[in-house]
LUMROMI-161403 format. One record per residue: residue in one letter; x, y, z of N, C-alpha, C, O, CB in turn. Coordinates in Angstrom, 2 decimals, padded with zeros to 5 digits. Glycine has a CB too. Example, Ala and Ser with C-alpha at 12.3 -4.5 7.8 and 13.67 -1.06 7.14 Angstrom:
% residues 2
R	a	013.19	-005.69	007.80	012.30	-004.50	007.80	013.20	-003.30	007.80	014.24	-003.32	008.46	011.31	-004.47	009.05;
R	s	012.85	-002.25	007.08	013.67	-001.06	007.14	012.90	000.03	007.87	013.41	001.14	008.04	014.08	-000.60	005.72;
//
This chain:
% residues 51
R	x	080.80	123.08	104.46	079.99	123.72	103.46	080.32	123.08	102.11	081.49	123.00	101.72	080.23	125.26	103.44;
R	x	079.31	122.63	101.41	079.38	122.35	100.33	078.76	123.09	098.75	077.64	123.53	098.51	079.03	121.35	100.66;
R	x	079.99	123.00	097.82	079.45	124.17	096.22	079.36	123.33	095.30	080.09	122.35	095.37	080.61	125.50	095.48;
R	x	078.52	123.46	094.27	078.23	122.76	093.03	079.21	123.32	092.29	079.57	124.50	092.29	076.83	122.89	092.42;
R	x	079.75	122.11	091.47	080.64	122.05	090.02	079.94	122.83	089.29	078.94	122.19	088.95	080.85	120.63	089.21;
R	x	079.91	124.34	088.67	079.07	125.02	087.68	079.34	124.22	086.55	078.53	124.06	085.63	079.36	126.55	087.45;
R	x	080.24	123.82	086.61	080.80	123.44	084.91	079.89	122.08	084.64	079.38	121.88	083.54	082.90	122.97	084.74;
R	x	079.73	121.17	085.78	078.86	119.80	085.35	077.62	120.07	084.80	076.97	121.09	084.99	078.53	118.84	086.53;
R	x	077.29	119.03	084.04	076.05	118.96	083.10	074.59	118.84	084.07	073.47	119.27	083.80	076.24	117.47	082.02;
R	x	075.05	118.12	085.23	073.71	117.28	085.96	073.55	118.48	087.15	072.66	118.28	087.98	074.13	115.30	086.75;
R	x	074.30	119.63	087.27	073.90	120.59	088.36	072.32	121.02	088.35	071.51	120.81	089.25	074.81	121.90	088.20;
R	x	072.08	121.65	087.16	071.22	122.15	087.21	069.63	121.09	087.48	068.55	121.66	087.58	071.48	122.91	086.09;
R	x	069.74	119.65	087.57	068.98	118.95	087.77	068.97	118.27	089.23	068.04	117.69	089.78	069.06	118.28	086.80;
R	x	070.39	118.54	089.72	070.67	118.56	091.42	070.17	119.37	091.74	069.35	118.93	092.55	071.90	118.69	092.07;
R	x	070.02	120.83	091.65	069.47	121.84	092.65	068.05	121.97	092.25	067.45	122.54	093.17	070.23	123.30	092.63;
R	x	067.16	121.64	091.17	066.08	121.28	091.21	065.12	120.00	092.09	063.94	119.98	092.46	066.14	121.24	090.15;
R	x	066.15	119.10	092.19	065.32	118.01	093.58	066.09	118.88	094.66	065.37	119.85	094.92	065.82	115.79	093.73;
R	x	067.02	118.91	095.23	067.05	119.61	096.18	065.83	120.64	096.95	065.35	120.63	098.09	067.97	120.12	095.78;
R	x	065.58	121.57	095.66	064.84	122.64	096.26	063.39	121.82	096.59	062.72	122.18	097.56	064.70	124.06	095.15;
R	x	062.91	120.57	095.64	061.76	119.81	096.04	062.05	119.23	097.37	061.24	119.17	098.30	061.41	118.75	095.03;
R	x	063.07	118.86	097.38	062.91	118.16	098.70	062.97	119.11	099.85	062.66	118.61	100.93	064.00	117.09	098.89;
R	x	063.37	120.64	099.86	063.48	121.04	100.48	062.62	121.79	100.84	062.76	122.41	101.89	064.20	121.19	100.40;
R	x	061.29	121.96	099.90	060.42	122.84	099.87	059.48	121.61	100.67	058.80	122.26	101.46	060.05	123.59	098.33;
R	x	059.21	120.50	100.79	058.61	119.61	101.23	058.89	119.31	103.08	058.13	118.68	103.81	058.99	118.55	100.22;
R	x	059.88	119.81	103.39	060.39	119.35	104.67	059.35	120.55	105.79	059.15	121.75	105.62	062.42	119.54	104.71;
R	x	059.00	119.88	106.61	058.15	120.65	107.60	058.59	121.91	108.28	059.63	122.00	108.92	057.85	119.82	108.60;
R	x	057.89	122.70	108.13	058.41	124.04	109.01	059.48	123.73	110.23	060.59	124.23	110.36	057.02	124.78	109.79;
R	x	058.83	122.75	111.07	059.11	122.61	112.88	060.50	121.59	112.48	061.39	121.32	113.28	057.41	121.56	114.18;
R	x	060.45	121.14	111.20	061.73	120.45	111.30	063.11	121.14	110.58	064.30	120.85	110.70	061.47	119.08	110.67;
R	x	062.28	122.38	109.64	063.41	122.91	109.13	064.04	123.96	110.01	064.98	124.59	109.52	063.13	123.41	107.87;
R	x	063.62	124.24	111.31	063.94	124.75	112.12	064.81	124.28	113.09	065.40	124.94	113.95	063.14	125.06	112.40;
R	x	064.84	122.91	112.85	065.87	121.87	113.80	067.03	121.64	112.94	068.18	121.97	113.25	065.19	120.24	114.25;
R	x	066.71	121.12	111.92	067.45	121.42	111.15	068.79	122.83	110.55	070.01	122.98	110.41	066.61	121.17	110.66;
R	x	067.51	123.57	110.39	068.59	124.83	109.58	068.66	125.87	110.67	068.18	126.98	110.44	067.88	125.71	107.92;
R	x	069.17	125.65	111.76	069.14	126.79	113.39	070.16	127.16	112.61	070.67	126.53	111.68	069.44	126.28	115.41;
R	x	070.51	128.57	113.19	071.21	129.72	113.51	072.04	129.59	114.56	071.42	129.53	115.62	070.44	130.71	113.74;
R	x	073.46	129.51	114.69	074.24	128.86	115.81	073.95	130.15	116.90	073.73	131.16	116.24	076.09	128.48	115.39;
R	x	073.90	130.35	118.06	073.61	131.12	118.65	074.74	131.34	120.07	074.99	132.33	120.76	072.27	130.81	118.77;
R	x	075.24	129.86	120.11	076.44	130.23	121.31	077.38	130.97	120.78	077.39	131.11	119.55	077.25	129.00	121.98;
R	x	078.46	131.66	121.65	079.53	132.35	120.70	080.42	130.96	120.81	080.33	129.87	121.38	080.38	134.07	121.32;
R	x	081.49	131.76	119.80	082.96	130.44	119.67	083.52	130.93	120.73	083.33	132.13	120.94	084.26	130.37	118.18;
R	x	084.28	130.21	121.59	085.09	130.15	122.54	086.27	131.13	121.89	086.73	131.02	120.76	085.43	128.62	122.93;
R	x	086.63	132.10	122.90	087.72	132.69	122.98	089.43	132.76	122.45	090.22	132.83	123.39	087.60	132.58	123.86;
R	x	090.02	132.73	121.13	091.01	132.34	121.25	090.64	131.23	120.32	091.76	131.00	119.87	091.49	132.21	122.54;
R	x	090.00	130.55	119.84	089.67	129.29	118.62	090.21	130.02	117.73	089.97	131.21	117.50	088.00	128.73	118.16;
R	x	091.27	129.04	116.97	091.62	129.09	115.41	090.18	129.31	114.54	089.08	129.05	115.02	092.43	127.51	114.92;
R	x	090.34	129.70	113.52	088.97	130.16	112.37	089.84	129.41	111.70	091.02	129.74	111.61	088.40	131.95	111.70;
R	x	089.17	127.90	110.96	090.00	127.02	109.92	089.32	127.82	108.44	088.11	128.04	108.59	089.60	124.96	110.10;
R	x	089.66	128.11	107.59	089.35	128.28	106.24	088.99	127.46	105.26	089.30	126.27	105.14	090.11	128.71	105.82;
R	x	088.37	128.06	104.63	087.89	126.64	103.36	088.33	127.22	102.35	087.82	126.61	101.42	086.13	126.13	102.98;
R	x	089.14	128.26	101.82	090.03	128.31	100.64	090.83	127.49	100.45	091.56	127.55	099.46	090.68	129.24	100.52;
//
């Protein structure tokens, strides 16, 4: 997972193409794309953290 630097100057002009490009991407592909994991995690897997 990735977070924007609030503090940088050029954020607010990153998440503006972003959302263009993202508003542009096809239904049937943003669905291949952005799935919902649906298997469970295996039993007993460590949960690594991103703190």
């Amino acid at each position: 997972m990735y977070s924007f630097n609030e503090r940088s100057t050029i954020v607010k002009h990153l998440r503006e193409i972003v959302k263009i490009e993202y508003d542009n991407i096809q239904p049937k592909e943003k669905e291949k794309l952005f799935s919902v994991r649906s298997r469970p995690r295996r039993a007993g897997k460590p949960v690594i953290s991103g703190n």
